[in-house]
C-alpha positions in Angstrom: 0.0 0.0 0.0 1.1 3.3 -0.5 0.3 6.4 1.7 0.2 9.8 -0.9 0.2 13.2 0.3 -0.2 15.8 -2.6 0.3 19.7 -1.9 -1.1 22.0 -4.6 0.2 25.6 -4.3 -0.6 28.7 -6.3 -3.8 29.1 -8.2 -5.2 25.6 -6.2 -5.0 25.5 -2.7 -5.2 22.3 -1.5 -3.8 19.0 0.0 -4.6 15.5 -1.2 -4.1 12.8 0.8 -4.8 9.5 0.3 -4.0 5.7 0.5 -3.3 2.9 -3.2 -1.4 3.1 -6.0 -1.5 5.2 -9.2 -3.5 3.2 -11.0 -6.3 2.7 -8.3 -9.5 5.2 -9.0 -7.9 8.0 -7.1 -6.1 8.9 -10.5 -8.9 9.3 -13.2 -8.6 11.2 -16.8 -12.0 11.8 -17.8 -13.6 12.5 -21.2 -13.6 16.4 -20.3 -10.0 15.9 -20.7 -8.8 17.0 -17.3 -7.1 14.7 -14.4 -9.0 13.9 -11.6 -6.9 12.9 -8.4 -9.4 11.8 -5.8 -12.4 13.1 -7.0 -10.4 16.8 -7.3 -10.1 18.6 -11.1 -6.3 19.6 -11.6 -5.6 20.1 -15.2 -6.0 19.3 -18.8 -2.4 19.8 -19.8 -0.8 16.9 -21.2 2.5 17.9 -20.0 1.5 18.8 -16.5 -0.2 14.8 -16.2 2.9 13.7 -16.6 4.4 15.7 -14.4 1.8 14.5 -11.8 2.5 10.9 -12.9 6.0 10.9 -12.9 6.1 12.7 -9.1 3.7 10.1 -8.0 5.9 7.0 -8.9 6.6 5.1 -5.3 10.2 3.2 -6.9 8.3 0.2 -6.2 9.1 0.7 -2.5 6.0 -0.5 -1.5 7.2 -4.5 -2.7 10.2 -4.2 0.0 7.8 -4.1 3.0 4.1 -3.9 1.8 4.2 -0.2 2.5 5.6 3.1 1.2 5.1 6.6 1.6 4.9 9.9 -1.4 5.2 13.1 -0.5 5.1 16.1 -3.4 4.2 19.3 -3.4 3.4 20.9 -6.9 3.0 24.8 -8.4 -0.4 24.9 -10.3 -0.8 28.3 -12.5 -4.2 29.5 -13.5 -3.8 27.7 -17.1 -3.1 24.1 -15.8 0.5 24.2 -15.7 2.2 22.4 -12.9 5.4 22.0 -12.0 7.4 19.6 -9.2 8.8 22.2 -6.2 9.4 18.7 -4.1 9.0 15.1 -4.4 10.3 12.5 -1.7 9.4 8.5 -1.1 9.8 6.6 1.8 10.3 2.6 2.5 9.1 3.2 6.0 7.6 5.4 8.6 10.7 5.9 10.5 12.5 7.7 7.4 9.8 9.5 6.7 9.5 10.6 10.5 13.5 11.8 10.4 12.9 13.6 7.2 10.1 15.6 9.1 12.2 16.2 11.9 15.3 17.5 9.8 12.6 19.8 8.2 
């Protein structure tokens, strides 16, 4: 299983949070064009999907243990653009914890 946390700054406020894998229904392209992560419109803009996409990929931790963790926190302009500020993954709870503590 893997645990996401999604951040979307600038022209969408908001935090996504959320527990599966990319391909579960919480990632949806519907036939208005735009991706749908949880229910939540973000863009239409091929090139910012696969920015999404590519920032959501867990490096097959999850195998290792069962369990891994994504983190990212994305830029979102008023046309759809989006852009990466931070991405992290984590085979376990305890790396993720230090991470937060280093802040």
């Amino acid at each position: 299983m893997v645990h996401y946390k999604f951040v979307f700054k600038g022209y969408m406020n908001r935090t996504i949070q959320f527990d599966g894998t990319s391909s579960d229904r919480h990632f949806q392209e519907k036939s208005d064009g735009y991706l749908y992560i949880n229910g939540v419109k973000i863009t239409n803009k091929e090139d910012a999907k696969r920015t999404i996409y590519y920032n959501s990929d867990d490096g097959n931790l999850s195998l290792n243990n069962g369990e891994a963790w994504v983190d990212s926190i994305f830029s979102i302009d008023s046309e759809g653009n989006v852009f990466c500020e931070s991405f992290k993954h984590y085979a376990n709870r305890f790396s993720r914890f230090m991470d937060w503590i280093a802040g």
